[in-house]
DRENVEXVEX-848118 format. One record per residue (C-alpha): x, y, z. Coordinates in Angstrom, 2 decimals. Example, Ala and Ser with C-alpha at 12.3 -4.5 7.8 and 13.67 -1.06 7.14 Angstrom:
% residues 2
<site px="12.30" py="-4.50" pz="7.80"/>
<site px="13.67" py="-1.06" pz="7.14"/>
//
This chain:
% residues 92
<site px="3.52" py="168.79" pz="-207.48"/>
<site px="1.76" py="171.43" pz="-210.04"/>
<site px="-1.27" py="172.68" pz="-208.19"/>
<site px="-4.69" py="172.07" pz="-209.15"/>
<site px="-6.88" py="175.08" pz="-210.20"/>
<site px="-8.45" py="175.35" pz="-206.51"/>
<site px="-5.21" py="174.97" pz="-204.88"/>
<site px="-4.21" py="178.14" pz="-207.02"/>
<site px="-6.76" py="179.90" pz="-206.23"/>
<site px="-5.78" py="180.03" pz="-203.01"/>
<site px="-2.50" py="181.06" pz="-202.99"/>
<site px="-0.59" py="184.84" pz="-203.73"/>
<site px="-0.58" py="185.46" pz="-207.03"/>
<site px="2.01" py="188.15" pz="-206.76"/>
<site px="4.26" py="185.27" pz="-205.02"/>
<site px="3.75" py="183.17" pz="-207.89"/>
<site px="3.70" py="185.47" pz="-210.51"/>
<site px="7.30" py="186.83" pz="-208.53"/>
<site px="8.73" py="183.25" pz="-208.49"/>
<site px="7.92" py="182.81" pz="-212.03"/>
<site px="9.71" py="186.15" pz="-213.43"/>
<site px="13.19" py="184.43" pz="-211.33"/>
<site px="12.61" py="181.27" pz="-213.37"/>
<site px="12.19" py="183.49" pz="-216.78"/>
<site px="15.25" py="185.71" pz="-215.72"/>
<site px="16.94" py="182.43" pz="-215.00"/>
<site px="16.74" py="180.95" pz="-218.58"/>
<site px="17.08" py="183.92" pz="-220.11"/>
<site px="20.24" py="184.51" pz="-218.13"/>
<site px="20.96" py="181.03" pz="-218.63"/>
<site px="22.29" py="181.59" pz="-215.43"/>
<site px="22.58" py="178.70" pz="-213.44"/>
<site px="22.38" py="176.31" pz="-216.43"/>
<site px="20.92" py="173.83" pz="-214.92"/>
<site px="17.22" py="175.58" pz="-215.00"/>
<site px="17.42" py="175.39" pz="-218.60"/>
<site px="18.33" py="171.95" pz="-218.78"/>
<site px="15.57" py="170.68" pz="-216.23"/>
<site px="12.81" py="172.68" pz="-218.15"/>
<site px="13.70" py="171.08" pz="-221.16"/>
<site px="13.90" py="167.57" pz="-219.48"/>
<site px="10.50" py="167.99" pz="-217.68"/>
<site px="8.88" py="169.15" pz="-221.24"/>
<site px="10.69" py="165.88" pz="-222.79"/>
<site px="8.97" py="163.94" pz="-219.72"/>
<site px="5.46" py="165.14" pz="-220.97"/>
<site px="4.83" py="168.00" pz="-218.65"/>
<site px="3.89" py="171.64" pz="-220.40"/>
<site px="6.00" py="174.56" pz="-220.35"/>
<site px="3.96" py="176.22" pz="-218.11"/>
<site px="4.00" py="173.62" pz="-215.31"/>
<site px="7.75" py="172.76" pz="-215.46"/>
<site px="8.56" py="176.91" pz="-215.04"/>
<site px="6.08" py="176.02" pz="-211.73"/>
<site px="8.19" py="173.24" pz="-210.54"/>
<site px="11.25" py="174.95" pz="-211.39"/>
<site px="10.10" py="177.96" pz="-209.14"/>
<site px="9.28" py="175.72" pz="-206.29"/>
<site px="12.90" py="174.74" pz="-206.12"/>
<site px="13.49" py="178.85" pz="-206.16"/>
<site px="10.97" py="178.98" pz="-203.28"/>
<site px="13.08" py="176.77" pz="-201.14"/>
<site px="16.26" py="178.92" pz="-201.72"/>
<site px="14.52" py="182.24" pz="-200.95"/>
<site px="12.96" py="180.54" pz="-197.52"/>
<site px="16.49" py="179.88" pz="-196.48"/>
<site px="17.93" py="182.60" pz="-197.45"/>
<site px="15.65" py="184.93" pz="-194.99"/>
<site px="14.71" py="182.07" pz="-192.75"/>
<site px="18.16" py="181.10" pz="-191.34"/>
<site px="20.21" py="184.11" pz="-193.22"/>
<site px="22.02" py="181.69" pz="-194.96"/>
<site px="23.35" py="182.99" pz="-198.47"/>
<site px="21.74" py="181.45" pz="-201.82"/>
<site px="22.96" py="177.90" pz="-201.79"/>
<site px="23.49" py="176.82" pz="-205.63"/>
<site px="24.62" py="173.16" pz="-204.81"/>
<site px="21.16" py="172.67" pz="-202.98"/>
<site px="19.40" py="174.61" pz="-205.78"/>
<site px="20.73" py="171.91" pz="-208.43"/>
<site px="20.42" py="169.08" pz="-206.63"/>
<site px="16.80" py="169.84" pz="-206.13"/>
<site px="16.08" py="171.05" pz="-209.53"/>
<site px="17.73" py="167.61" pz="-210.78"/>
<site px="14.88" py="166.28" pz="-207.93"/>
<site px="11.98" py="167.57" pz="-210.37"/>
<site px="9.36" py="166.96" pz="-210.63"/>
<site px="9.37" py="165.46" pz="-207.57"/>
<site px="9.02" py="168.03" pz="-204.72"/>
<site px="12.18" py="170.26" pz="-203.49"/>
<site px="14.11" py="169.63" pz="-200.22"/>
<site px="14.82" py="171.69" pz="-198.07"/>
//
C-alpha cells in the first residue's frame, strides 16, 4: 500500500530515502532480477515509477527486519516471492 501524503509525513525520511537508494542500487545492479521485472510490471499495471520503487522497498523492509530481528541471513527466495506479491503488501 503506497502511503498517502500524511502517512508520509509521519514517517523517517532517512529510512525511506535509505530503502529507496537499495531499490535504485538493485536495478541498476540488476541484481536480483526480479526487482526489475516487478517495477516494470507494476508501471504496466498503472502505478508510477515512483510508487512501484515504494512497494518494491517495502518488500526490502521486510528482509532487513529479519535480517537483524532474528539474525537470519538475507533470504532471496522470500524476497521474490514477495516482490512477485506486489502490490499487494509483503509477508513476512
Amino acid at each position: 500500500m503506497v502511503l498517502s501524503e500524511q502517512q508520509d509525513q509521519q514517517h523517517n525520511p532517512y529510512l525511506k530515502g535509505a530503502l529507496l537508494e537499495v531499490v535504485k542500487n538493485q536495478l541498476e545492479a540488476d541484481e536480483p532480477s526480479e526487482v526489475k521485472e516487478t517495477l516494470n510490471r507494476l508501471i504496466s499495471q498503472g502505478i508510477s515509477e515512483e510508487d512501484a520503487k515504494i512497494y518494491i522497498a517495502q518488500a526490502v523492509c521486510v528482509e532487513i527486519y529479519n535480517v537483524l530481528k532474528y539474525r537470519k541471513p538475507f533470504d532471496l527466495k522470500r524476497y521474490a516471492k514477495n516482490l512477485k506479491r506486489l502490490p499487494k503488501e509483503p509477508q513476512e
